[in-house]
N, C-alpha and C positions, 0 to 999 in steps of 0.2 A: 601686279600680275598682268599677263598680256592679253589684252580683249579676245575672246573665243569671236571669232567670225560666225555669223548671225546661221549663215548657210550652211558652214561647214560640217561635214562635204558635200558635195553635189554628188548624187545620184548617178556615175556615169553610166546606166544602162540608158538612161534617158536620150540621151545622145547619139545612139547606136542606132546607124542605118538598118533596117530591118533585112535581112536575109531574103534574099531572094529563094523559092522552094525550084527546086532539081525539076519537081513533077506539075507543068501548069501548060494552060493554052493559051497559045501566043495571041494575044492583044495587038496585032502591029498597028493598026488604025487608031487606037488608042493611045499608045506609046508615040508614033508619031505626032500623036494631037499633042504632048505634053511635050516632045523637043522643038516643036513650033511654039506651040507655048510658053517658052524660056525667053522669047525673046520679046514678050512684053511685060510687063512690073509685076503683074499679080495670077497666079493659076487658082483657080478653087476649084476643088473635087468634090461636090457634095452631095451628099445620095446617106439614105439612113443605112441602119446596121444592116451587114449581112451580104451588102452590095461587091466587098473586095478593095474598096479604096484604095488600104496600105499596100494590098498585094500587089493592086497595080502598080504601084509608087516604085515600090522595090522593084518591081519587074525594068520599070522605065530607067529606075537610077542601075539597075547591072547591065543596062547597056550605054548608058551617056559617058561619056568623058566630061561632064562639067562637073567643078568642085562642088562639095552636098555636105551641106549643114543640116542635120536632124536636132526636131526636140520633141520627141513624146509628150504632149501633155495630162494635166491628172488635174482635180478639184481645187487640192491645194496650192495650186497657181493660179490663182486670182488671185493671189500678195503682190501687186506691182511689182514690190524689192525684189521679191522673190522670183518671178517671170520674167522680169530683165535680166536680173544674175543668172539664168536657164539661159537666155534667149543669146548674150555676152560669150558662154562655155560653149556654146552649141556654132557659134562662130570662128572660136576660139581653136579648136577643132582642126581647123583647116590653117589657121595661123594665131600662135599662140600672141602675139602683138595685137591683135584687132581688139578693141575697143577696152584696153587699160584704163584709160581714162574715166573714160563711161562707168564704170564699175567699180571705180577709188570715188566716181559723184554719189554713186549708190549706198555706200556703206560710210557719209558720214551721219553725223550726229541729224542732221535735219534734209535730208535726202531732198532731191530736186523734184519736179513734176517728172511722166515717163516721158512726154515731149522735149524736155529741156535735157535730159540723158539720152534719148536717140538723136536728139539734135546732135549731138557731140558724138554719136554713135557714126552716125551719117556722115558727119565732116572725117572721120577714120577711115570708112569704107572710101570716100572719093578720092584719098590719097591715098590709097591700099593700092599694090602694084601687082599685086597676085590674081589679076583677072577675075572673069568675071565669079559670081559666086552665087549657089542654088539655097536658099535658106527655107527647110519644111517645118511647117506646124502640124504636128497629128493630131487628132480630136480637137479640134478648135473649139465646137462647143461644147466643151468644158469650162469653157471661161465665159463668165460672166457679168466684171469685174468693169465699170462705165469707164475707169481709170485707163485700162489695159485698151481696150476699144479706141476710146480716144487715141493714146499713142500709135496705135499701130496704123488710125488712120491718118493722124501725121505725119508716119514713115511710108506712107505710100504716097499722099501726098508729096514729100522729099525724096522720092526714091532714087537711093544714088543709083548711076545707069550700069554697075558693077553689080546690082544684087536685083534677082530675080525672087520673088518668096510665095510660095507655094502652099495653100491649105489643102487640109482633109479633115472634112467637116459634117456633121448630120443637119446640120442646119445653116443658112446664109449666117454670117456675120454680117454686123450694122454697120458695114464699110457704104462709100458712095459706088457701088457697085455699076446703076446705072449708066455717071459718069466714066467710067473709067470702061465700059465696055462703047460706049458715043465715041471715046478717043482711043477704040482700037488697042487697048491696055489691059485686056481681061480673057484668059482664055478660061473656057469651062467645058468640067466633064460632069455631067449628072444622073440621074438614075436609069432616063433612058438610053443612054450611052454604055453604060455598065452593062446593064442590063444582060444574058447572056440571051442572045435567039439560039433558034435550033439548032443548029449546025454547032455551035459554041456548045451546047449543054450536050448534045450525042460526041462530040471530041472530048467533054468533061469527063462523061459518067463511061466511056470505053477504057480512052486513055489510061487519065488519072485515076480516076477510083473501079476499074476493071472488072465492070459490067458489061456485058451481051448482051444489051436488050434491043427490042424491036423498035421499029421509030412510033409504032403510035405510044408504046409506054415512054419511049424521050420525051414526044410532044404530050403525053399527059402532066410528065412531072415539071417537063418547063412550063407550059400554062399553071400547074398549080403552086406551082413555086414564084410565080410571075418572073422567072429568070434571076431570081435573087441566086449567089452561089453556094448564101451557106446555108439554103434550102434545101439545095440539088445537094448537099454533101451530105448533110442530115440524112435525107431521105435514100440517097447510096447507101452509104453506113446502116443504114434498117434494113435494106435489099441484101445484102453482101451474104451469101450464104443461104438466102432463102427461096422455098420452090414457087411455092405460089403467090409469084409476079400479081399475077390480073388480081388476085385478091388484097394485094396491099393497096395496090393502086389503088381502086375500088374504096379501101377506106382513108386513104391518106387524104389529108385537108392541113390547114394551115395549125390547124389543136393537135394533132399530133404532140405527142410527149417529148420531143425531141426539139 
């Protein structure tokens, strides 16, 4: 009988650049920082829940023209095998040739290191003729995997000068992060970057979730929100339809049920 492939199938929503939303405030200082960004090996976006990350991400990838490899991650990719064959598809994507190779080492009987499979990954991508190439990790910590770590910081280490790869993460990875921002190789966006000020959260709660309100209730719900977004949507969505503004304010804090 013929061997059932260990993965099969993969997941393909996992893959799927996230939709950029119709209704949002433009970021351009942001977005700028991340097409500048592309042109050094490593971006990391990291800022806890609630900040906007991915929406950024989307926001920045519906307007670039460079090719964009997505891979959503989940728990159960901390299997090596597993998150290289994610990581392989999620490449694959944009050219169905890049890294065959890498992915027939992965699925034999005694499967290589993840160094020794992006090694070969790598040697793919240098002679890939399809320009340059954007490859995203979402939820990066989710993995926690010494394995996985390791590799990836081989492939930054080797980074072919064709792939630029980009985190979104709640917390740093154990990359040489240092190093790579000394040689000019690291761009970052973090939570006070995200962060929405006033002007950003009065365009939010008008605009997008189509509130009137006055600027001192903006500036109470962004100081109480510390400018996080899915505070200020939270606390919209409780507003929307209700009279007495100064009284929610008043008791709105971070326990709120929402």
């Amino acid at each position: 009988a013929q061997q059932r492939h260990p993965l099969h199938p993969l997941l393909a929503t996992k893959l799927h650049v996230p939709r950029s939303r119709t209704h949002l405030v433009p970021r351009a200082h942001l977005t700028q920082r991340l097409q500048q960004g592309a042109e050094r090996a490593l971006t990391l976006v990291s800022a806890p829940a609630g900040f906007g990350k991915t929406t950024l991400l989307a926001q920045w990838l519906a307007e670039t023209r460079r090719p964009v490899a997505w891979l959503s991650l989940e728990p159960e990719d901390n299997d090596p095998t597993r998150f290289l064959s994610y990581l392989i598809a999620a490449l694959q994507t944009l050219d169905p040739h890049i890294g065959t190779t890498a992915l027939a080492l992965l699925h034999t009987p005694q499967p290589p290191s993840p160094e020794s499979v992006l090694a070969v990954l790598t040697n793919d991508l240098v002679s890939h003729e399809g320009g340059d190439v954007v490859l995203v990790l979402d939820d990066y910590h989710l993995l926690t995997a010494d394995a996985i770590h390791h590799g990836m910081t081989f492939l930054l280490e080797h980074l072919p000068p064709q792939l630029h790869l980009i985190l979104a993460t709640r917390a740093d990875p154990p990359f040489p992060l240092a190093r790579l921002r000394t040689q000019g190789q690291l761009c970052e966006v973090r939570t006070a970057d995200l962060r929405f000020g006033t002007a950003e959260a009065s365009a939010f709660l008008q605009a997008v979730m189509g509130l009137d309100l006055e600027a001192s209730a903006i500036a109470t719900l962004e100081s109480r929100t510390e400018g996080r977004i899915a505070g200020l949507q939270m606390a919209a969505l409780s507003l929307q339809g209700r009279a007495d503004i100064s009284g929610f304010l008043a008791a709105f804090t971070g326990s709120h049920r929402f």
